[in-house]
C-alpha positions in Angstrom: -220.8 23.7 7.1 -218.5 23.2 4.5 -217.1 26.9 2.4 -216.6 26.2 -1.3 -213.7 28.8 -2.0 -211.6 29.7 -5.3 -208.3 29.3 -4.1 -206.8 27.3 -0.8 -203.5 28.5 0.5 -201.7 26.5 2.4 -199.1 28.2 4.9 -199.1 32.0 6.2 -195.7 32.5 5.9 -194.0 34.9 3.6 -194.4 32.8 0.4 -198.5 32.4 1.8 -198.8 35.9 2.1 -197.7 37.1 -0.9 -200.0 34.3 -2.6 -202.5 36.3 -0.9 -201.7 39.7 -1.9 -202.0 38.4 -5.4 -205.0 35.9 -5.2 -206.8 39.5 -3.4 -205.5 41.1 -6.2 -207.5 39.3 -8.7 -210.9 39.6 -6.9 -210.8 35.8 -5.8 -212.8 34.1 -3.0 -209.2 32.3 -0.9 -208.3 31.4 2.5 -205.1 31.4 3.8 -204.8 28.1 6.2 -201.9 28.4 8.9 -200.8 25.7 11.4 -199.3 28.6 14.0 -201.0 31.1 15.5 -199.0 34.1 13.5 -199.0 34.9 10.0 -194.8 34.8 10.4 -193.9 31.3 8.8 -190.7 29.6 10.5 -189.1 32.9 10.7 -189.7 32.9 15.2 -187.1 29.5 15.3 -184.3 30.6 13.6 -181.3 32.0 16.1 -181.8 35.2 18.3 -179.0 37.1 16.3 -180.4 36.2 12.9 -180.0 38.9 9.9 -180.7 39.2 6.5 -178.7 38.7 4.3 -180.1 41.6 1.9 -180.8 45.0 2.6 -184.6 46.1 3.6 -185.0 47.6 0.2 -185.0 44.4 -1.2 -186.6 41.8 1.1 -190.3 43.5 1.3 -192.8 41.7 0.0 -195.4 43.1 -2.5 -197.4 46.1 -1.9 -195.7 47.1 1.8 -192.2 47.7 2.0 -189.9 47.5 5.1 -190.3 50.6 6.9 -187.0 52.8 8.6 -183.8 52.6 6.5 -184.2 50.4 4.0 -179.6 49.7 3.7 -180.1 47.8 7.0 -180.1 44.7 7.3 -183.3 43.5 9.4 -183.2 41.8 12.1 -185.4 38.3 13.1 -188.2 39.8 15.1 -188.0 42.7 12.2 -188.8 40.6 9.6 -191.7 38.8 12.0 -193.2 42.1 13.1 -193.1 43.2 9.1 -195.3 40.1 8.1 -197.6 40.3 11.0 -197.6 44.3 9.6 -198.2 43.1 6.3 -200.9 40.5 6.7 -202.9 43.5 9.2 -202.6 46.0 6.6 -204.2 43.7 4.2 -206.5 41.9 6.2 -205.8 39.0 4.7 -208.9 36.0 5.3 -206.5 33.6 7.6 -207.8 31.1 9.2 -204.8 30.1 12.2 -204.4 26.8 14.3 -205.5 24.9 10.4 -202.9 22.6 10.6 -203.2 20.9 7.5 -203.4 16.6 7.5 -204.1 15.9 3.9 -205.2 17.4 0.3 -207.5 15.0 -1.4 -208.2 16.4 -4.9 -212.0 15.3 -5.9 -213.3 15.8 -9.0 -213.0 19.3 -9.9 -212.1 20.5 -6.6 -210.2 19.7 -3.7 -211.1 18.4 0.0 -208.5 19.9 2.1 -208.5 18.5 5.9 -206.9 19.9 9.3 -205.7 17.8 12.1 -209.0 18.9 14.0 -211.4 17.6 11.6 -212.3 20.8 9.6 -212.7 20.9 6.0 -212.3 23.4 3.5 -213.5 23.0 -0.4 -211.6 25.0 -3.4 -211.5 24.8 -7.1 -207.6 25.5 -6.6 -204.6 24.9 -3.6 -201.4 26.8 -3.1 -199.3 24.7 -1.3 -196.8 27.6 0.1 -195.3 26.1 3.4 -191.8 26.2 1.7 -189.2 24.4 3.7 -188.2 25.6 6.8 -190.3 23.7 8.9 -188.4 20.4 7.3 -184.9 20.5 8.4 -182.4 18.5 6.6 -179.7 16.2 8.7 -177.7 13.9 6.6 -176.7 10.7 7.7 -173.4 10.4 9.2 -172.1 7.4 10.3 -171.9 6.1 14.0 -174.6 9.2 14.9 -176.4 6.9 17.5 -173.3 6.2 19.6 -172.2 9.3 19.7 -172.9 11.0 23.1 -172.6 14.8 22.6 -175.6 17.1 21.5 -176.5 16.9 17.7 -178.9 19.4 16.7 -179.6 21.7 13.3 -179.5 24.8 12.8 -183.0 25.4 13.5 -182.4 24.5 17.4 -179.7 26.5 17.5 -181.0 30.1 19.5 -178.1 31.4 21.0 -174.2 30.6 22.1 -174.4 30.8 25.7 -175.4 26.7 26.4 -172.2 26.1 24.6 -170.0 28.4 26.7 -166.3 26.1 27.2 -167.5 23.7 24.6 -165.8 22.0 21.6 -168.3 22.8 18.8 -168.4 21.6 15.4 -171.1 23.3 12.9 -171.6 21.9 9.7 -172.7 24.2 6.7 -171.0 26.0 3.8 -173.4 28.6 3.7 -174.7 32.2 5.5 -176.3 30.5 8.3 -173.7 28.1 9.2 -171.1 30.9 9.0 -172.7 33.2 10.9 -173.6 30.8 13.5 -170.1 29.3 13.7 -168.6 33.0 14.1 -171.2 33.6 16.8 -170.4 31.2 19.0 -166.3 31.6 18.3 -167.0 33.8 21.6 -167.9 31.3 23.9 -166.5 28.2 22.4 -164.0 26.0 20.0 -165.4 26.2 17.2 -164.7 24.6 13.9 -166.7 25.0 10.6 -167.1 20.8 8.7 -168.6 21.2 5.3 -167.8 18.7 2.1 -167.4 21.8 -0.3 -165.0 24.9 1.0 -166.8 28.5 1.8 -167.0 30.9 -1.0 -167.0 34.2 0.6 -168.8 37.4 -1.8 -168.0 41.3 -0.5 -171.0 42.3 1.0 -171.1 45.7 -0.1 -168.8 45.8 -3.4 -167.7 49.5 -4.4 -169.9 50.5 -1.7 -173.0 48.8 -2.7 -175.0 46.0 -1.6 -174.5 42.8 -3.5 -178.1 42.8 -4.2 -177.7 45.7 -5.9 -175.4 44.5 -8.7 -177.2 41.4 -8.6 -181.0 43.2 -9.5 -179.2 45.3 -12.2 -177.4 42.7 -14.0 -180.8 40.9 -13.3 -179.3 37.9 -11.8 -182.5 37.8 -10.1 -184.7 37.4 -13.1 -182.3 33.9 -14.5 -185.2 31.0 -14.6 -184.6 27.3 -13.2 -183.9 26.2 -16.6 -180.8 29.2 -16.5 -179.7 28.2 -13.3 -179.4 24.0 -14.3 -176.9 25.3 -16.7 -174.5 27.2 -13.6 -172.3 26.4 -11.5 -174.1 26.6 -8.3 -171.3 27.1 -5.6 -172.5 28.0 -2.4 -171.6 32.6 -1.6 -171.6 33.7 1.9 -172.2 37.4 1.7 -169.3 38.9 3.8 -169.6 42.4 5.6 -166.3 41.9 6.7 -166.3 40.1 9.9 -166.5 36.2 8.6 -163.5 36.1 6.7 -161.8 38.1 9.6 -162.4 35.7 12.1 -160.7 32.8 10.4 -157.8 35.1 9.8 -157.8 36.0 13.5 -157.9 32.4 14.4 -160.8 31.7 16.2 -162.2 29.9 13.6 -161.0 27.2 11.5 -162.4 25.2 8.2 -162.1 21.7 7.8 -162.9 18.8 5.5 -166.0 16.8 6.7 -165.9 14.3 9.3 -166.1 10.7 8.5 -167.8 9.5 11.4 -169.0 9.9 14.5 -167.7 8.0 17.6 -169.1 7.6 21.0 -166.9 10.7 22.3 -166.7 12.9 19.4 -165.6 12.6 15.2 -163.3 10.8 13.2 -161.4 13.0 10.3 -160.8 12.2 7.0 -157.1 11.6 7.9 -158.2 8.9 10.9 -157.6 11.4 13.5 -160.2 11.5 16.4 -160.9 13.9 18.4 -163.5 14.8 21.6 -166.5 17.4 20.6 -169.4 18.3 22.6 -171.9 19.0 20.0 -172.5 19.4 16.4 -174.7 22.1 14.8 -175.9 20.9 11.2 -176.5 23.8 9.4 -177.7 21.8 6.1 -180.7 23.2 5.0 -183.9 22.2 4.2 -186.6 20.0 2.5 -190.1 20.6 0.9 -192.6 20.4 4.1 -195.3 18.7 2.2 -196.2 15.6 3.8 -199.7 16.8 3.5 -199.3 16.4 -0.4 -198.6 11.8 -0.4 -200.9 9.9 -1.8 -201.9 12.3 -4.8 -199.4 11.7 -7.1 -198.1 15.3 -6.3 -194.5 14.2 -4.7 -191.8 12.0 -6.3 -190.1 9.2 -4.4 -187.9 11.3 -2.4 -191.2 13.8 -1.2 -190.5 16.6 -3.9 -192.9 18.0 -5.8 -193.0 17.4 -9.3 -193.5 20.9 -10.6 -192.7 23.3 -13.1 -192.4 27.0 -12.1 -194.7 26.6 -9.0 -197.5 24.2 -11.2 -197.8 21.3 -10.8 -197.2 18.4 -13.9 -198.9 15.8 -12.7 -201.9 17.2 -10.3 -204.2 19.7 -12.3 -204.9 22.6 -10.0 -202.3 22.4 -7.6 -199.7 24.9 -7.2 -196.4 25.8 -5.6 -194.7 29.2 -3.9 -191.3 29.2 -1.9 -189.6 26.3 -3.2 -185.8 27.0 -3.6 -185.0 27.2 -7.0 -188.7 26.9 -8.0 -188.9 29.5 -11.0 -185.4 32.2 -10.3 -182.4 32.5 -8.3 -184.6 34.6 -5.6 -187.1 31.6 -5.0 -187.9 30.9 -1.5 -186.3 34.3 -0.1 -188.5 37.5 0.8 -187.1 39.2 -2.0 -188.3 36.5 -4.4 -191.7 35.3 -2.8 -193.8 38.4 -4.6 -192.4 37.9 -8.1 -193.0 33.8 -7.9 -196.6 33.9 -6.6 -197.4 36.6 -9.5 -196.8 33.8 -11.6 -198.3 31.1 -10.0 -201.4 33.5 -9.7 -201.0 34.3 -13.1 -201.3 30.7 -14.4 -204.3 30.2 -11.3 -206.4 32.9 -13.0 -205.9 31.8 -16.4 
């Protein structure tokens, strides 16, 4: 038997969740659809020694805030105990194991189908599977010959397979900083990126970045502000990253040109021997589920405005970087951009 709903939300991550909190809100009749058997998103892969890069006061989602002191910094299996917490407390309708295949809009509704078959009917869909299920690699040359271990970020768990190792990570951001420092104490470690690392105090005059950055309302600059910036890449420092490259354990260099069956070629011809490469280059909108609708442009983005979509009546978007504010596609930001997606639902 097929359910006729409201509102179809695809993914049970944080973005998913906070959908929820405001679809529930509203009195509507949703499901929340999730390919894993948690309500935690992506947030189990990322590395062991993973921490947020905001304080607890500002990385709760709506309605439930991080519980214990809210200037730490929370850990991975914090955050994935908070949105099991969360989606518990509200007893959120989510239906697990729905992986979704494809969204076929019909008529005034949409036909939304899982990889086992099922099929679930709404006036309205909420794609929310943001983008950390879709990580991004870009193509370097001579990558196939090369007989090292080439993995991203998202592979990466902990240092102690690359104890002895030469390791390259390439990134210019948190995650590739933190991870390169990480493993500086089992390994050779060199940070690659194209553009060098901007480093922000953590805590300037003895507050949390995010502090300055909510009151000058940094927070609240739409994507239509942020096209006009400069958008250099800040890795929020509590004082240990910037001290390991002055301690030597840890050194930044232009990109590599290539790879080579042994190791990497440098932009001044050098080569040199390296066991593996950690990408730490982000990720892409995980919304395969989405071609054939006319929802996705050439390159598999969607083509949205604020989280709605301009070419797909009664599609939406939540946790897409950059989607509607500076904050998109972080905990901090989820609540505020499905409020407006909702918003626009309801209307």
């Amino acid at each position: 038997m097929t359910t006729r709903l409201d509102v179809l939300v695809i993914g049970a991550g944080q973005a998913g969740l906070a959908t929820a909190y405001h679809l529930q809100g509203h009195g509507l009749r949703f499901q929340v659809l999730e390919a894993g058997q948690r309500p935690v998103g992506a947030w189990p892969q990322h590395y062991a020694s993973l921490k947020l890069f905001s304080p607890a006061r500002h990385a709760s989602l709506p309605g439930w805030p991080f519980s214990g002191d809210p200037e730490r910094y929370p850990t991975r299996n914090e955050v994935v105990a908070y949105l099991e917490a969360y989606a518990a407390h509200f007893q959120f309708p989510i239906v697990t194991g729905a992986e979704v295949a494809q969204v076929l809009p019909d008529g005034e509704e949409f036909r939304v189908l899982s990889a086992d078959g099922r099929i679930f009917c709404a006036r309205a869909v909420v794609a929310a599977t943001g983008t950390f299920r879709r990580p991004f690699m870009p193509e370097v040359p001579g990558r196939e010959t090369f007989g090292g271990q080439v993995l991203h970020s998202l592979a990466y768990q902990e240092p102690s397979p690359f104890v002895g190792q030469r390791v390259l990570v390439v990134g210019a951001g948190n995650s590739a900083v933190q991870i390169a420092v990480e493993l500086t104490e089992v390994a050779r470690v060199t940070l690659a990126n194209r553009t060098r690392v901007q480093f922000t105090p953590q805590r300037p005059l003895g507050r949390d970045v995010h502090d300055w950055i909510t009151w000058a309302r940094v927070d609240q600059l739409t994507l239509g502000h942020l096209r006009r910036l400069p958008s250099p890449r800040h890795v929020f420092d509590p004082g240990v990253y910037r001290a390991a490259f002055r301690r030597g354990k840890l050194d930044e260099r232009r990109m590599f040109t290539r790879f080579t069956a042994g190791g990497v070629v440098w932009p001044d011809g050098q080569e040199e021997r390296v066991d593996a490469v950690i990408f730490a280059t982000g990720y892409r909108a995980n919304l395969d589920f989405l071609r054939g609708t006319g929802a996705l442009d050439r390159q598999g983005e969607p083509v949205q405005r604020l989280g709605v979509s301009r070419t797909v009546s009664g599609l939406y978007f939540v946790g897409l970087s950059g989607q509607r504010a500076l904050a998109s596609a972080t905990l901090r930001g989820a609540g505020q951009d499905a409020a407006v997606v909702v918003r626009h639902l309801v209307r």
